[in-house]
Backbone as numpy.savetxt, mean C-alpha at the origin, in Angstrom:
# Nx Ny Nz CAx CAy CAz Cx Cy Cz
2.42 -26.75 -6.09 1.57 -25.55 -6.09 2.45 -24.30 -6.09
2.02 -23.38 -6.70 2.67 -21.91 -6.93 2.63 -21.08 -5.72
3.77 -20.64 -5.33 2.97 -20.04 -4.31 3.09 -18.15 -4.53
2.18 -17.57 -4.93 1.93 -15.97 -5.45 3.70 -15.39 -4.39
3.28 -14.29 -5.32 4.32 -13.25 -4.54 3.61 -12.78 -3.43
4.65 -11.74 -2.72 3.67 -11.09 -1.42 2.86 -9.89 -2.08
1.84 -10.02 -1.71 0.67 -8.99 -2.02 -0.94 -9.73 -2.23
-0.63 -10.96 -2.15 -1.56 -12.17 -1.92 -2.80 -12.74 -0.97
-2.62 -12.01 0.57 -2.71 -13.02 1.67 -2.02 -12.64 2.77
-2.44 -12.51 3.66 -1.54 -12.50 5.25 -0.76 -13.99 5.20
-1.18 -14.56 4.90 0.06 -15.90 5.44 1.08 -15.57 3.99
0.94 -15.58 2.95 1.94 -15.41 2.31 2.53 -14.34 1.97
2.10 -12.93 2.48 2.80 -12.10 2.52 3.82 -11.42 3.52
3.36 -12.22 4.64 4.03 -11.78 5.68 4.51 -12.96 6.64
3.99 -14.14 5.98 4.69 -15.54 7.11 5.00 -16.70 6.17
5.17 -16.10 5.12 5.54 -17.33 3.87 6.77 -17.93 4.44
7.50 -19.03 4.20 8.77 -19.53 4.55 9.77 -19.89 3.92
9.06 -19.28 2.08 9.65 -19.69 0.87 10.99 -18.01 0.88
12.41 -18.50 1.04 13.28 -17.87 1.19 13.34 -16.73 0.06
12.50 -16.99 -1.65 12.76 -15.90 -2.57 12.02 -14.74 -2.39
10.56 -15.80 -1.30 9.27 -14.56 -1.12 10.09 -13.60 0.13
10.31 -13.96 1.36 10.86 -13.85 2.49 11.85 -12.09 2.34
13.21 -12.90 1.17 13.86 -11.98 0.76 13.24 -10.36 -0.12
12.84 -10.69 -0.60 11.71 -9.55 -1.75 10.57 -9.33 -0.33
10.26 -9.58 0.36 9.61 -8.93 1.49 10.32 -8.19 2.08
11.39 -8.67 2.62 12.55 -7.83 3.59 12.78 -6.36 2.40
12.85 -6.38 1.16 13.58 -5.06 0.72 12.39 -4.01 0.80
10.83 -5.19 0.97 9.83 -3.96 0.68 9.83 -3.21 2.14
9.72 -3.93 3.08 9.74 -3.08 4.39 10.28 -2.22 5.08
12.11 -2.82 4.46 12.77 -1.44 4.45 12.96 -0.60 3.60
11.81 -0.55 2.65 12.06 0.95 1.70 10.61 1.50 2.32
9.56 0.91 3.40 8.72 1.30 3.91 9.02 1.74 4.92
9.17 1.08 5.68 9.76 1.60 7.54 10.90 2.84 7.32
11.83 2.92 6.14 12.88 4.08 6.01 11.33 5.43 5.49
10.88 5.09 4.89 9.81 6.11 4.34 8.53 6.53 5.50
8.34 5.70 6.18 7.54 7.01 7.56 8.20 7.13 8.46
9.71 6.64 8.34 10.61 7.45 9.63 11.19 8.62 8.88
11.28 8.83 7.77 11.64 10.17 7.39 10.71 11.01 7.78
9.18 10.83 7.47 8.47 11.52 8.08 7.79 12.42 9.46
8.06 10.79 10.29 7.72 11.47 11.49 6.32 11.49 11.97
5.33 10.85 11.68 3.26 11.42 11.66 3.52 11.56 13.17
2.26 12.23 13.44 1.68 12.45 14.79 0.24 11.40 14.65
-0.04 11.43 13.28 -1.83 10.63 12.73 -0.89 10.12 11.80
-1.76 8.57 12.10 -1.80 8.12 10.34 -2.72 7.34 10.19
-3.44 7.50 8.54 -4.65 6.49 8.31 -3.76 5.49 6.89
-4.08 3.96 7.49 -3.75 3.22 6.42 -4.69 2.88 5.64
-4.91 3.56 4.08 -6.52 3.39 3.87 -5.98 2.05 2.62
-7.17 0.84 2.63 -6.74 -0.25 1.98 -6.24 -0.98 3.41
-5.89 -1.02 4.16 -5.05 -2.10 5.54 -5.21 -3.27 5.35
-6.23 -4.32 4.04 -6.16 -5.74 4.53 -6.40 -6.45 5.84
-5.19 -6.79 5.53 -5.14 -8.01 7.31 -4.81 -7.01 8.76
-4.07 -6.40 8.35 -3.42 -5.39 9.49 -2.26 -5.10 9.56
-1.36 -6.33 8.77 0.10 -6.30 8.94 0.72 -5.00 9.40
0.13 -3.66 8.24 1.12 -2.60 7.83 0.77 -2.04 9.15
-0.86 -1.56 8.94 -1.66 -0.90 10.25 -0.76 -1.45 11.72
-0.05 -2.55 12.02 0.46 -3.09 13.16 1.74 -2.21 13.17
2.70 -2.71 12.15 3.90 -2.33 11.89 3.98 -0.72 12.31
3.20 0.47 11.44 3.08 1.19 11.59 2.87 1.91 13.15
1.71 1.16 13.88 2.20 1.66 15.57 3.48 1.43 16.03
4.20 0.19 15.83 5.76 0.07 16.31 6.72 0.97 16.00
6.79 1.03 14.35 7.07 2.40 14.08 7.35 3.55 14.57
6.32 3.95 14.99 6.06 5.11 15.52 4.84 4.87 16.48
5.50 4.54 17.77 4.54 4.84 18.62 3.87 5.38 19.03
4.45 6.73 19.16 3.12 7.61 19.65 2.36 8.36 19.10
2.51 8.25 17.66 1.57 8.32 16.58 0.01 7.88 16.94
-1.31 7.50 16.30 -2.20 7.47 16.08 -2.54 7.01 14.92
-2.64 5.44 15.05 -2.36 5.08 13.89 -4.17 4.13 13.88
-4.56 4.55 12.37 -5.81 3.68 12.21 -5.83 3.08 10.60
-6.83 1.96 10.73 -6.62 1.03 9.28 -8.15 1.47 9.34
-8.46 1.17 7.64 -9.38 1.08 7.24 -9.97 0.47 6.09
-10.53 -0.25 5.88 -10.53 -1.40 4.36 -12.22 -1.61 4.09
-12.03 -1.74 2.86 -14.03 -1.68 2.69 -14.72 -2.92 2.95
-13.82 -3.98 3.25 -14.31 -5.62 3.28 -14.69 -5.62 4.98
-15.45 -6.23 5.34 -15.90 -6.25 6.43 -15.35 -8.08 7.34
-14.86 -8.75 6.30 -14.80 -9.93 6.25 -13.01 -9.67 6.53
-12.13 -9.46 5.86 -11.14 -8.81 5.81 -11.02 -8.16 7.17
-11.69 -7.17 7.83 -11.49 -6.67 8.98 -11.36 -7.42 9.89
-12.20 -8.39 10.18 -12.89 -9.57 11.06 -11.35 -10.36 10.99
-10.67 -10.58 9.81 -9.36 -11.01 9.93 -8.31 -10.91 10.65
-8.29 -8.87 10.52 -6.72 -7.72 10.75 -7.17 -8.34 12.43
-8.82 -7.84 13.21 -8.81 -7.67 14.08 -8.55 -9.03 15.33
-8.58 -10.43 14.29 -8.04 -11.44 15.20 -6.48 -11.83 15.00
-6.15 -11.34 13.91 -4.66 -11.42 14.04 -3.91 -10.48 15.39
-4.36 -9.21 14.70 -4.03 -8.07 15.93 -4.72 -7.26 16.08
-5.41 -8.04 17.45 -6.33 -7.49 18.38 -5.61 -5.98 18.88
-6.61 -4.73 19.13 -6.23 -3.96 19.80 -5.80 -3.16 18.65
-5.79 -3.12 17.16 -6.04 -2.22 16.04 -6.93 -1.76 16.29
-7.30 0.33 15.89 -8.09 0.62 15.58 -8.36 0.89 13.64
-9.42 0.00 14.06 -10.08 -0.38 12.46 -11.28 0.50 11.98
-11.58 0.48 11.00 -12.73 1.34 10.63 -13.31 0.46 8.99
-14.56 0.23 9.03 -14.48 0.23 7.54 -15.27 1.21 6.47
-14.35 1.22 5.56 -15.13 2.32 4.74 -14.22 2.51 2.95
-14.37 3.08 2.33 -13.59 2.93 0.58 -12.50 4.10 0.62
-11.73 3.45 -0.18 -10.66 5.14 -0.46 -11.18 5.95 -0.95
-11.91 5.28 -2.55 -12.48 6.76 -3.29 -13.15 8.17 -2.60
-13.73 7.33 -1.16 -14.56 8.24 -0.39 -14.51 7.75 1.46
-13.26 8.77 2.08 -12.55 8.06 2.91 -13.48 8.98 3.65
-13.91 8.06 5.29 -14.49 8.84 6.22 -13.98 9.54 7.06
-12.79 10.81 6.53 -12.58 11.59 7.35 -12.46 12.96 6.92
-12.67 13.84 8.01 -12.23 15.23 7.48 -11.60 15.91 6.66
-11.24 16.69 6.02 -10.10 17.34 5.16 -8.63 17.89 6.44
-7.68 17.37 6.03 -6.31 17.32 6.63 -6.50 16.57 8.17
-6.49 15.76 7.89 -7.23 15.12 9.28 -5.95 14.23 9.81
-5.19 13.96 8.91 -3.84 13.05 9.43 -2.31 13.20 8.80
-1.71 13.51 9.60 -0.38 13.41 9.27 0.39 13.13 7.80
-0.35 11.83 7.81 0.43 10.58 6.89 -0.90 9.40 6.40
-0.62 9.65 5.18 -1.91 8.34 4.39 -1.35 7.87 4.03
-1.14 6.22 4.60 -0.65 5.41 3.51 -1.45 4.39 2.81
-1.07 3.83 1.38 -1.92 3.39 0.63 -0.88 2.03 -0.28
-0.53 1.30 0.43 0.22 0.49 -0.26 -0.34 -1.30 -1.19
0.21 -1.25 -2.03 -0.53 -2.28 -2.92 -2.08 -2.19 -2.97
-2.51 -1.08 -2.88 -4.12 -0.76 -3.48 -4.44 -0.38 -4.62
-3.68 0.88 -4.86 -4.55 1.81 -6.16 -4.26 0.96 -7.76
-3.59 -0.45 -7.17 -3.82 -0.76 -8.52 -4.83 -2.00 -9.00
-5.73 -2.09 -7.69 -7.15 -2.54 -7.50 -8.26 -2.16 -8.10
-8.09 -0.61 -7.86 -9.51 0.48 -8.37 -9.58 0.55 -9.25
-10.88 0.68 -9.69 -11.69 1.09 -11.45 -11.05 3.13 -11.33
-11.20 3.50 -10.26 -11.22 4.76 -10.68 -9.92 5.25 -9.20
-8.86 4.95 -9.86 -7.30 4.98 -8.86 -7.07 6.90 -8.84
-7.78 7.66 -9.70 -7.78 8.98 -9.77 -8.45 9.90 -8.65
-9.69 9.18 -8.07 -10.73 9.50 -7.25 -9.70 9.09 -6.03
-9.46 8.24 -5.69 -8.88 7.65 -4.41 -7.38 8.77 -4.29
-6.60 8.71 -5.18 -5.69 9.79 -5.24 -5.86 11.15 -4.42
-7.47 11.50 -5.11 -7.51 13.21 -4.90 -8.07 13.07 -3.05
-8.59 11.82 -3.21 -9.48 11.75 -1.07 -8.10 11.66 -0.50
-7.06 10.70 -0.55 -5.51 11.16 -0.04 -5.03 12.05 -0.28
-4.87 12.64 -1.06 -4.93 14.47 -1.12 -5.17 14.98 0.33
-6.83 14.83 0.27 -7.92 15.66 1.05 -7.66 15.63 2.07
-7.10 14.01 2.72 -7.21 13.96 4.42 -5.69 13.74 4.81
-5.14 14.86 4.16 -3.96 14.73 4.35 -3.16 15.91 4.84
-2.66 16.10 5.99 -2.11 17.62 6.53 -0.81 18.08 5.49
0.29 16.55 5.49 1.07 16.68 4.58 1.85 15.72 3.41
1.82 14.46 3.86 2.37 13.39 3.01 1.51 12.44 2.58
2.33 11.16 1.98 1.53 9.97 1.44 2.41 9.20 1.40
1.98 7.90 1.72 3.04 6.56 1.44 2.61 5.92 0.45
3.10 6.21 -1.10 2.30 4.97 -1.70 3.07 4.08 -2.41
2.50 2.82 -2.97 3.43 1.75 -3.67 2.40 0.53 -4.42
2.85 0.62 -5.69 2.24 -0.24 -6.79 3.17 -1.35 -6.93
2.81 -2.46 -7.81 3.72 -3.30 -8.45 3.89 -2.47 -9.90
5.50 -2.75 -9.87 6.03 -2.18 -11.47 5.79 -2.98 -12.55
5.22 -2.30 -13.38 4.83 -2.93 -14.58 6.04 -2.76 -15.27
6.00 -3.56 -16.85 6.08 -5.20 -16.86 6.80 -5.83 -16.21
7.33 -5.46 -15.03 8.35 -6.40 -14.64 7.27 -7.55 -13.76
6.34 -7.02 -12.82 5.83 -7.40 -12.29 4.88 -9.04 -12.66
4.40 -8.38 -13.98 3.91 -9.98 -14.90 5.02 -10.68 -15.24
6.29 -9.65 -15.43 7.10 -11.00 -16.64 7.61 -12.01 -15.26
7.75 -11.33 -13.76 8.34 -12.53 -13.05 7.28 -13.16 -12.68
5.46 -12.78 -12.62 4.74 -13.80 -12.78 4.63 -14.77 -14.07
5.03 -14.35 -15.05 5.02 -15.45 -16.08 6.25 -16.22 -16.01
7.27 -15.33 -15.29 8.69 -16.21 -14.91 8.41 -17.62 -14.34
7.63 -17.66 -13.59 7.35 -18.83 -12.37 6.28 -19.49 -12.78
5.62 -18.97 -13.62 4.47 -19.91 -14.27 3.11 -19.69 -13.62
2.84 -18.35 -13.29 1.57 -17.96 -12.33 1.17 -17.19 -13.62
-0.38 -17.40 -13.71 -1.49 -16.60 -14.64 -0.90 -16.41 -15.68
-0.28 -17.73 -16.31 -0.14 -17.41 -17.84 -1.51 -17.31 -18.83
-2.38 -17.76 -18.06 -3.69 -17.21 -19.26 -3.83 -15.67 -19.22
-3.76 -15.18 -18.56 -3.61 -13.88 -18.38 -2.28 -12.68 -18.39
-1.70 -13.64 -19.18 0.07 -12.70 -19.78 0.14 -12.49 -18.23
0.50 -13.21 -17.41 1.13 -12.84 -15.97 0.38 -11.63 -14.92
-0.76 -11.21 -15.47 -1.65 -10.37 -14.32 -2.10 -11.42 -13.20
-1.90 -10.47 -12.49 -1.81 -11.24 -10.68 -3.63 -10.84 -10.86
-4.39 -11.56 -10.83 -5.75 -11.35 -10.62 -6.27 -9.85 -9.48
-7.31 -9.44 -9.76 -7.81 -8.27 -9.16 -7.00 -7.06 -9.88
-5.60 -6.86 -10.11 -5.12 -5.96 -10.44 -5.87 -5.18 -12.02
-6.11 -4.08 -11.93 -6.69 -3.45 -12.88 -6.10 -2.07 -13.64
-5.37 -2.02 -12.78 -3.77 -0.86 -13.13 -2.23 -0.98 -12.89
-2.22 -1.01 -14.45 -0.79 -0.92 -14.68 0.05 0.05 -14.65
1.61 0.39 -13.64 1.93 1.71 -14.07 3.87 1.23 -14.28
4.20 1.78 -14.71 5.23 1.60 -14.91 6.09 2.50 -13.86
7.11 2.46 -13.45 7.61 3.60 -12.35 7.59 4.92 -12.84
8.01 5.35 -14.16 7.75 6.68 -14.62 6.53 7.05 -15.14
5.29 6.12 -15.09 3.77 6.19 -15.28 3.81 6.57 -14.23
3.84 5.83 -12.81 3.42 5.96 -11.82 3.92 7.39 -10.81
5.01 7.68 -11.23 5.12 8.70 -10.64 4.38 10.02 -11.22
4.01 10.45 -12.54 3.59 11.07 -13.60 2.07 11.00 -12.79
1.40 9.79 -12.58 -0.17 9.92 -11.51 0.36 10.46 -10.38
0.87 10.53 -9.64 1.23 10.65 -8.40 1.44 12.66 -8.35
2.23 12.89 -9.39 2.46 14.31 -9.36 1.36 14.98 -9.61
0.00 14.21 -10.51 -1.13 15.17 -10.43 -2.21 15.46 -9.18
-1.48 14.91 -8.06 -1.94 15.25 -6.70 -1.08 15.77 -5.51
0.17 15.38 -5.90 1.41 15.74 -4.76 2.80 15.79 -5.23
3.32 16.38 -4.65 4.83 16.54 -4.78 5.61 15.32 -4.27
6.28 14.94 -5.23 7.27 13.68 -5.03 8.25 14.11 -4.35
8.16 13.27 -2.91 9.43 13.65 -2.39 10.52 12.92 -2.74
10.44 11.44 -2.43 11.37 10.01 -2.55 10.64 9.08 -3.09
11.55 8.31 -4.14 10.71 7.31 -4.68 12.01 6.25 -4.18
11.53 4.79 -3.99 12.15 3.72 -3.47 11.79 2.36 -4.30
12.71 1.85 -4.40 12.64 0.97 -5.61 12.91 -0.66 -5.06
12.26 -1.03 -4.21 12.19 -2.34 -3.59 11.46 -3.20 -4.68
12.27 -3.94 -5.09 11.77 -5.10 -6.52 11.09 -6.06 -5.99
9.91 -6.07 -6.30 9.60 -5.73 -7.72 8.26 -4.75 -7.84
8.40 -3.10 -6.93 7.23 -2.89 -6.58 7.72 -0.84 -7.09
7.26 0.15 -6.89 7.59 1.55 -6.88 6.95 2.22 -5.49
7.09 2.61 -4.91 7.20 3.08 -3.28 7.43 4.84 -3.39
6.19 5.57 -3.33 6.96 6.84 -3.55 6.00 7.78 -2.20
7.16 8.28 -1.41 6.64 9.00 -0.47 6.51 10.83 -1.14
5.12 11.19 -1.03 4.91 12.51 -1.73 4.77 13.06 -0.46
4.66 14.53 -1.27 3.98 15.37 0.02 2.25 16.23 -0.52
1.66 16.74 -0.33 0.33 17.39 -0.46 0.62 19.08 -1.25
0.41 18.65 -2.70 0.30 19.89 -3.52 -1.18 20.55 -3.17
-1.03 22.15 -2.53 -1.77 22.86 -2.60 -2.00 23.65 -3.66
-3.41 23.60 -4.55 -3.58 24.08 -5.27 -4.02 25.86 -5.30
């Protein structure tokens, strides 16, 4: 059996035991954990959170932060909150996030926006509830299919990892990214683009 890359699953993204997944995890975390310690939040909303992993990580991080997840699956939540109990969770969509305008520090949004039918809408609400930054990170196109077609995952589908509905390439992806915020750092943990912005006022 194949076993997906990380971006899959709480057990295989974060407790797989397969040493190639393991390794390519380790580079994503530290081009993550280096990217909200540059920052610093006092708030942060992880909108997309899944299982909880990040939402967890993120309080250790930075402790005395204020850190909350939020994901539109209700089933999914029921997950984050028995893995790690003592998250504050919320559920609700990016396109239309339930909070105020500048309401947190730091939004992060990792392996989501390339889920959404409309990744433009979700963009401008991280904008909105944002005092000053963003954590975000896609898988890089084509590299991303050709090492799924490398391994022999979704060759009916030229190597698309199922659900994914946007493709960006790192200089696509940064090109979306600038029509909402200023690129501060982009981080290049393979096989994914990681770019911490900050909040263009228009």
């Amino acid at each position: 059996m194949i076993e997906p890359l990380p971006t899959e699953g709480l057990r295989v993204k974060y407790r797989s035991r397969n040493p190639i997944v393991r390794a390519i995890l380790r580079g994503f975390l530290a081009a993550f954990d280096a990217s909200v310690r540059r920052v610093g939040p006092r708030t942060i909303l992880e909108a997309g959170c899944g299982e909880g992993f990040l939402t967890d990580r993120l309080g250790t991080l930075v402790p005395r932060a204020r850190v909350v997840g939020l994901d539109a699956s209700t089933a999914v939540l029921g997950v984050a909150r028995r893995e790690f109990p003592g998250l504050a969770l919320v559920r609700g969509t990016i396109e239309r996030l339930p909070c105020p305008d500048r309401a947190v520090d730091l939004v992060v949004a990792c392996e989501v926006l390339e889920h959404l039918t409309s990744p433009r809408a979700a963009l401008a609400e991280l904008r909105r509830v944002t005092t000053g930054h963003a954590l975000l990170s896609v898988p890089r196109e084509p590299l991303w299919r050709a090492l799924n077609l490398a391994r022999g995952a979704y060759v009916g589908s030229l190597g698309n990892t199922p659900g994914h509905l946007q493709h960006w390439s790192r200089a696509r992806f940064l090109r979306f990214v600038a029509t909402e915020f200023e690129i501060v750092a982009v981080e290049r943990p393979l096989p994914w683009t990681m770019v911490l912005a900050r909040r263009r006022d228009r």
